[in-house]
BALOBA-1460 file (C-alpha; in Angstrom, 3 decimals):
// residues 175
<rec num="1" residu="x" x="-0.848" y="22.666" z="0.413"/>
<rec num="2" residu="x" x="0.706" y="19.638" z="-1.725"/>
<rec num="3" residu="x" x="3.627" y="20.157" z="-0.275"/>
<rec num="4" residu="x" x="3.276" y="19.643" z="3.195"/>
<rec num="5" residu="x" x="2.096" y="15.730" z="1.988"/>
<rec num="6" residu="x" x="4.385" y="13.071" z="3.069"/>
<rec num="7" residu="x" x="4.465" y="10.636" z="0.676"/>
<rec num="8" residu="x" x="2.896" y="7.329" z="0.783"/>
<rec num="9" residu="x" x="5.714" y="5.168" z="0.097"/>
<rec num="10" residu="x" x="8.716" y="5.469" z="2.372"/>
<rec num="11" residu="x" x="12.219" y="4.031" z="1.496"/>
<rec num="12" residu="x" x="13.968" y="2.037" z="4.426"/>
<rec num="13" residu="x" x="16.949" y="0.090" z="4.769"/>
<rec num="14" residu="x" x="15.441" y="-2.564" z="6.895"/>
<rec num="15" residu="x" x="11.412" y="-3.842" z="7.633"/>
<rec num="16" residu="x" x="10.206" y="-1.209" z="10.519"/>
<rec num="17" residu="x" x="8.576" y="-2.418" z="13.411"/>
<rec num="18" residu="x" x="5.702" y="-0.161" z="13.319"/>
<rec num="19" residu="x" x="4.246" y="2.406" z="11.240"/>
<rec num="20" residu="x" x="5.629" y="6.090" z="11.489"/>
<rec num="21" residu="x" x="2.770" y="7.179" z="11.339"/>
<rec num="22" residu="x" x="-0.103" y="5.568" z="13.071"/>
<rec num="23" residu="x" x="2.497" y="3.272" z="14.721"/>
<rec num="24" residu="x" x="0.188" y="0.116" z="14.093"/>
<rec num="25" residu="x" x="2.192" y="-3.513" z="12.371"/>
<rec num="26" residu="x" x="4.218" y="-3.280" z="9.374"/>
<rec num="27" residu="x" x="3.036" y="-6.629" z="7.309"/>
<rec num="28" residu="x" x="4.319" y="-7.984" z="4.014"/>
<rec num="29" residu="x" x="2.578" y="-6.327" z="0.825"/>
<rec num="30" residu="x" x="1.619" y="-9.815" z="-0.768"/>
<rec num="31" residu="x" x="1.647" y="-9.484" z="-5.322"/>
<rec num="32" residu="x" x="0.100" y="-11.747" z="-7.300"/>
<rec num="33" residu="x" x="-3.801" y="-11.897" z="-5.659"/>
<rec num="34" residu="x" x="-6.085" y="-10.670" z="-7.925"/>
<rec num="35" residu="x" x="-8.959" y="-9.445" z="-6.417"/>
<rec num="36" residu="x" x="-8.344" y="-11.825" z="-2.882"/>
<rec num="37" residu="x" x="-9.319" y="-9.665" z="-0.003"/>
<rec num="38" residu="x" x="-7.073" y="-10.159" z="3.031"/>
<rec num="39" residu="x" x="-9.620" y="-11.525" z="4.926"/>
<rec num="40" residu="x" x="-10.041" y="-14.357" z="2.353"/>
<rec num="41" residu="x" x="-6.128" y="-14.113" z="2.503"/>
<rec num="42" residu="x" x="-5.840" y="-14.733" z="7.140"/>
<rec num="43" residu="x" x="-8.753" y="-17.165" z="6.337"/>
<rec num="44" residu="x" x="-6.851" y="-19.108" z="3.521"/>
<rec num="45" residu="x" x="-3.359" y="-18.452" z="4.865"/>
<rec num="46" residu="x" x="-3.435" y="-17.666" z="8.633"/>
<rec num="47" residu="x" x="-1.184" y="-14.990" z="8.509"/>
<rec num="48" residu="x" x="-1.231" y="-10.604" z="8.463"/>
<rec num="49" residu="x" x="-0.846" y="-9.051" z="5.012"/>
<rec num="50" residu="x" x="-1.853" y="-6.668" z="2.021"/>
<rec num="51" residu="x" x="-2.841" y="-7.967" z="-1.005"/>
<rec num="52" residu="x" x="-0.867" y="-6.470" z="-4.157"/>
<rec num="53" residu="x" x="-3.047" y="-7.185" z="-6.690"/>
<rec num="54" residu="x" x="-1.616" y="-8.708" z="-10.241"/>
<rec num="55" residu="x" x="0.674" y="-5.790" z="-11.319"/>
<rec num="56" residu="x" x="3.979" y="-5.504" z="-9.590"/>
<rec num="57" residu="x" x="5.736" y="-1.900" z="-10.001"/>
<rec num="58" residu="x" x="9.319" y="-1.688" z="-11.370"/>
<rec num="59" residu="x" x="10.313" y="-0.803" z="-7.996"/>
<rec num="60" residu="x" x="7.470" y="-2.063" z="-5.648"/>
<rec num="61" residu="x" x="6.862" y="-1.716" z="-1.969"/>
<rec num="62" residu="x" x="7.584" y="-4.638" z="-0.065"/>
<rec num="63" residu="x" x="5.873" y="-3.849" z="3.573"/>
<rec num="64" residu="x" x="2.879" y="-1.436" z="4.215"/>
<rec num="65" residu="x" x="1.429" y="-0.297" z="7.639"/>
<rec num="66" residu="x" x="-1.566" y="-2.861" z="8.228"/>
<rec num="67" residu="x" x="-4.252" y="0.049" z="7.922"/>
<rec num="68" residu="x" x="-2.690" y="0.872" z="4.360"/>
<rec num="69" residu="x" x="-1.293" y="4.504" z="5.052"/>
<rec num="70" residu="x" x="1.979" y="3.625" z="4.349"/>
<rec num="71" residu="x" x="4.313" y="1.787" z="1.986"/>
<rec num="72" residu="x" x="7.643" y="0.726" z="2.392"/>
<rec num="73" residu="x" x="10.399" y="0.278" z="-0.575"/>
<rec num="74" residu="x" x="13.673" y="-1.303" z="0.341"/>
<rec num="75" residu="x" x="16.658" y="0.696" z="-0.491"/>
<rec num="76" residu="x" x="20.366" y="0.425" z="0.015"/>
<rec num="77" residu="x" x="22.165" y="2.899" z="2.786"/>
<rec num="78" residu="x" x="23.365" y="4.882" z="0.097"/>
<rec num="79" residu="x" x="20.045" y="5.314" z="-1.437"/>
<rec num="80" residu="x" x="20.549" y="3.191" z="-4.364"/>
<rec num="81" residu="x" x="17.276" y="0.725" z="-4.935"/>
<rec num="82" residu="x" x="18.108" y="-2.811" z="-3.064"/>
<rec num="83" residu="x" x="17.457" y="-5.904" z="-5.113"/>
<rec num="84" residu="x" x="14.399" y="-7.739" z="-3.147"/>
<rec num="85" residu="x" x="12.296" y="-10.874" z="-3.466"/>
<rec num="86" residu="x" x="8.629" y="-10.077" z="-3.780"/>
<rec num="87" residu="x" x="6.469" y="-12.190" z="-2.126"/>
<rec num="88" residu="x" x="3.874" y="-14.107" z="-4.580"/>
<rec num="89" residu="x" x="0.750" y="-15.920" z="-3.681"/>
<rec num="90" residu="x" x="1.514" y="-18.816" z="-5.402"/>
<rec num="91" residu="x" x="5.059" y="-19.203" z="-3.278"/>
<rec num="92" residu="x" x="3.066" y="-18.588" z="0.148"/>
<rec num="93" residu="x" x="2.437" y="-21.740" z="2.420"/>
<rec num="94" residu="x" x="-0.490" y="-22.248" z="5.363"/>
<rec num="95" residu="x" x="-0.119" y="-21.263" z="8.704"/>
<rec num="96" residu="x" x="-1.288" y="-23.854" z="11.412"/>
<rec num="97" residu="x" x="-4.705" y="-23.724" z="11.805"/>
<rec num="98" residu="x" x="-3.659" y="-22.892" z="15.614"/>
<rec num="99" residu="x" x="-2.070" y="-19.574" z="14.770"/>
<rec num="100" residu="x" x="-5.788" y="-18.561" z="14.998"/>
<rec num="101" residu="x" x="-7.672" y="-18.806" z="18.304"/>
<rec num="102" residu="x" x="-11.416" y="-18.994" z="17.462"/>
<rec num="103" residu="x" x="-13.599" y="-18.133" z="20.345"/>
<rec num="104" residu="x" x="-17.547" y="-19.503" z="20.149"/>
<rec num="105" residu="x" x="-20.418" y="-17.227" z="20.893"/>
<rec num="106" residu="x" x="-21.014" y="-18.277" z="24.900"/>
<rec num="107" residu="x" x="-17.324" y="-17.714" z="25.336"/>
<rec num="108" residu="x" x="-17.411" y="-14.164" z="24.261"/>
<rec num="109" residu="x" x="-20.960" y="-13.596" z="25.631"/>
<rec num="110" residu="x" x="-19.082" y="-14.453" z="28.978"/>
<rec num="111" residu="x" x="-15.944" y="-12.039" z="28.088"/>
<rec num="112" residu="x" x="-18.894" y="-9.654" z="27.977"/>
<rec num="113" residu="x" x="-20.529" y="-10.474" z="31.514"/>
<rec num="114" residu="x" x="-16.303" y="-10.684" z="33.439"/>
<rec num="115" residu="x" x="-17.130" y="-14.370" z="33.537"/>
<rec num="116" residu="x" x="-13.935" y="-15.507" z="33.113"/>
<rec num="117" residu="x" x="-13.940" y="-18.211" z="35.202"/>
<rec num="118" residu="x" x="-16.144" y="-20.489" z="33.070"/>
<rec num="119" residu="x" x="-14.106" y="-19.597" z="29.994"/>
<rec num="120" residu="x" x="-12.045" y="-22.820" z="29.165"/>
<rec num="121" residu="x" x="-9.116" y="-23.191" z="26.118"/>
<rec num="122" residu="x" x="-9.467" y="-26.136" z="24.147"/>
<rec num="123" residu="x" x="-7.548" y="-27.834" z="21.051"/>
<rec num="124" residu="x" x="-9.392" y="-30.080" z="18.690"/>
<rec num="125" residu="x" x="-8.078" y="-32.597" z="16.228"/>
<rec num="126" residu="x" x="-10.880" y="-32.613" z="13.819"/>
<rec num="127" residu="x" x="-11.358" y="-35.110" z="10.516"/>
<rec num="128" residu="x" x="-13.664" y="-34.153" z="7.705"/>
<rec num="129" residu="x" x="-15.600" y="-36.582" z="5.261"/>
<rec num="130" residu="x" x="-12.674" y="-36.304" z="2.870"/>
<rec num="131" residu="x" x="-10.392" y="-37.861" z="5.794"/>
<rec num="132" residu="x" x="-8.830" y="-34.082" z="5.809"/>
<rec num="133" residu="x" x="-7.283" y="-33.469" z="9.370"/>
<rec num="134" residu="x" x="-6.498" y="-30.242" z="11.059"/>
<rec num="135" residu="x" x="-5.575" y="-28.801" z="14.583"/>
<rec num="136" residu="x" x="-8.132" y="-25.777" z="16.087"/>
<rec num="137" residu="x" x="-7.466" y="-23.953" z="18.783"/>
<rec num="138" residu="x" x="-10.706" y="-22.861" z="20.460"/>
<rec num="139" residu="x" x="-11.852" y="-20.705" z="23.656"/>
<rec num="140" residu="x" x="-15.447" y="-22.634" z="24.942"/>
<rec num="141" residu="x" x="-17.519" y="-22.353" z="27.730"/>
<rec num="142" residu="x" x="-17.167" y="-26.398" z="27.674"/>
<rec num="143" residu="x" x="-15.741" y="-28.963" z="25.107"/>
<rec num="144" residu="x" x="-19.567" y="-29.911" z="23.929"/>
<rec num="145" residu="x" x="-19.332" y="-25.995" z="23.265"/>
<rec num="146" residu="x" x="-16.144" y="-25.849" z="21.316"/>
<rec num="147" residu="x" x="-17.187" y="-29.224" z="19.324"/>
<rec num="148" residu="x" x="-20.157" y="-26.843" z="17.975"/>
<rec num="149" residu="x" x="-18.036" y="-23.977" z="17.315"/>
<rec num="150" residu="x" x="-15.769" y="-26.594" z="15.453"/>
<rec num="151" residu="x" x="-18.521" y="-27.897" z="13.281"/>
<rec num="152" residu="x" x="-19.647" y="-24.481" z="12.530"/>
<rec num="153" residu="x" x="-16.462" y="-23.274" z="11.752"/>
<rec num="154" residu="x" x="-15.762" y="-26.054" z="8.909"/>
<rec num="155" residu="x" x="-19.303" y="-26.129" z="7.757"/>
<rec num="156" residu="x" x="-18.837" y="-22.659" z="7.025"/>
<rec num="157" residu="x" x="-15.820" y="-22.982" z="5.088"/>
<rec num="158" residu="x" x="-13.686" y="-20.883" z="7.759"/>
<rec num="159" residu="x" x="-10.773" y="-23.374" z="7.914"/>
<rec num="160" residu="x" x="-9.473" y="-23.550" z="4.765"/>
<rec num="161" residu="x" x="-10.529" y="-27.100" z="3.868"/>
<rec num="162" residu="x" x="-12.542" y="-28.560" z="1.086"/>
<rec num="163" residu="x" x="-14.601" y="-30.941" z="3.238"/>
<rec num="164" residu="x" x="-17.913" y="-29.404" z="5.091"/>
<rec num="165" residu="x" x="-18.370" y="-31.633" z="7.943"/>
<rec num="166" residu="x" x="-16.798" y="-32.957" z="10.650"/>
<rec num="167" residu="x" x="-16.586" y="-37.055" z="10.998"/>
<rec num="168" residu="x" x="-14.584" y="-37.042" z="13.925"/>
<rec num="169" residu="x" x="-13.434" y="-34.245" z="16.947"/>
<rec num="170" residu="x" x="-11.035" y="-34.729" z="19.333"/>
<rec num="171" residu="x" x="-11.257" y="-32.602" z="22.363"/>
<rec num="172" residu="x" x="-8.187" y="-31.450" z="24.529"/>
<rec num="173" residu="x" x="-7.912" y="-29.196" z="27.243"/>
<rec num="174" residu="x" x="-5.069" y="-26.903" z="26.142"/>
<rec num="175" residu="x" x="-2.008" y="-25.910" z="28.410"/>
């Protein structure tokens, strides 16, 4: 019975586009996160991943399949182990706070009802009490709507920035 098991890491000579198996995204495996959960991780960072952990095997994975069923270990065409960079927390850099497109409560309570004609995309320039600025992208039902979902959003802690409320917010209807 063991041996009809494929295994769980899979050596490649390039990044695949999609998992063999469940054929969902192939993401970067991400070492050097303790115990961050990679929804800390898209909240922090803004971007897809796996969190490694702290210990980083002599010849570790590099991409996994976003549900986790497979890893993948760079090797050369001949076999032979390739020489790769793992990616580290500490080298990683933010995303835009625009990669992610928030949506407030109305707006998906009208997904819900095939109202999408009062659905509206907005971006907001918002400034926190510690004169922090950052870009949202929001889908609103109006722009008094997405301000809300804006202030809930950093009073919450969901945008990755140290201050908790929102001085200024300026609306824009987005292209």
């Amino acid at each position: 019975m063991l041996d009809n098991k494929k295994p769980r890491i899979i050596n490649v000579t390039r990044k695949p586009s999609k998992c063999p198996d469940c054929g969902s995204q192939v993401v970067d495996i991400i070492y050097g996160t303790g115990d961050m959960t990679e929804i800390e991780f898209v909240l922090e960072y803004r971007k897809d991943a796996i969190m490694g952990g702290n210990n980083i095997p002599r010849r570790p994975p590099i991409w996994s399949c976003s549900c986790g069923c497979k890893r993948f270990r760079k090797v050369n065409p001949d076999g032979s182990d390739a020489a790769v960079k793992v990616k580290m927390l500490k080298n990683m850099r933010k995303a835009p706070a625009t990669k992610i497109n928030w949506t407030s409560d109305l707006a998906s309570r009208a997904l819900e009802d095939n109202r999408h004609e009062i659905m509206h995309h907005y971006e907001m320039e918002i400034t926190t009490e510690l004169d922090e600025h950052e870009t949202l992208s929001i889908t609103a039902v109006s722009g008094s709507d997405a301000e809300d979902q804006a202030t809930e959003l950093v009073a919450k802690g969901f945008v990755g920035l140290r201050g908790r409320k929102c001085v200024a917010i300026e609306v824009f209807d987005a292209e």
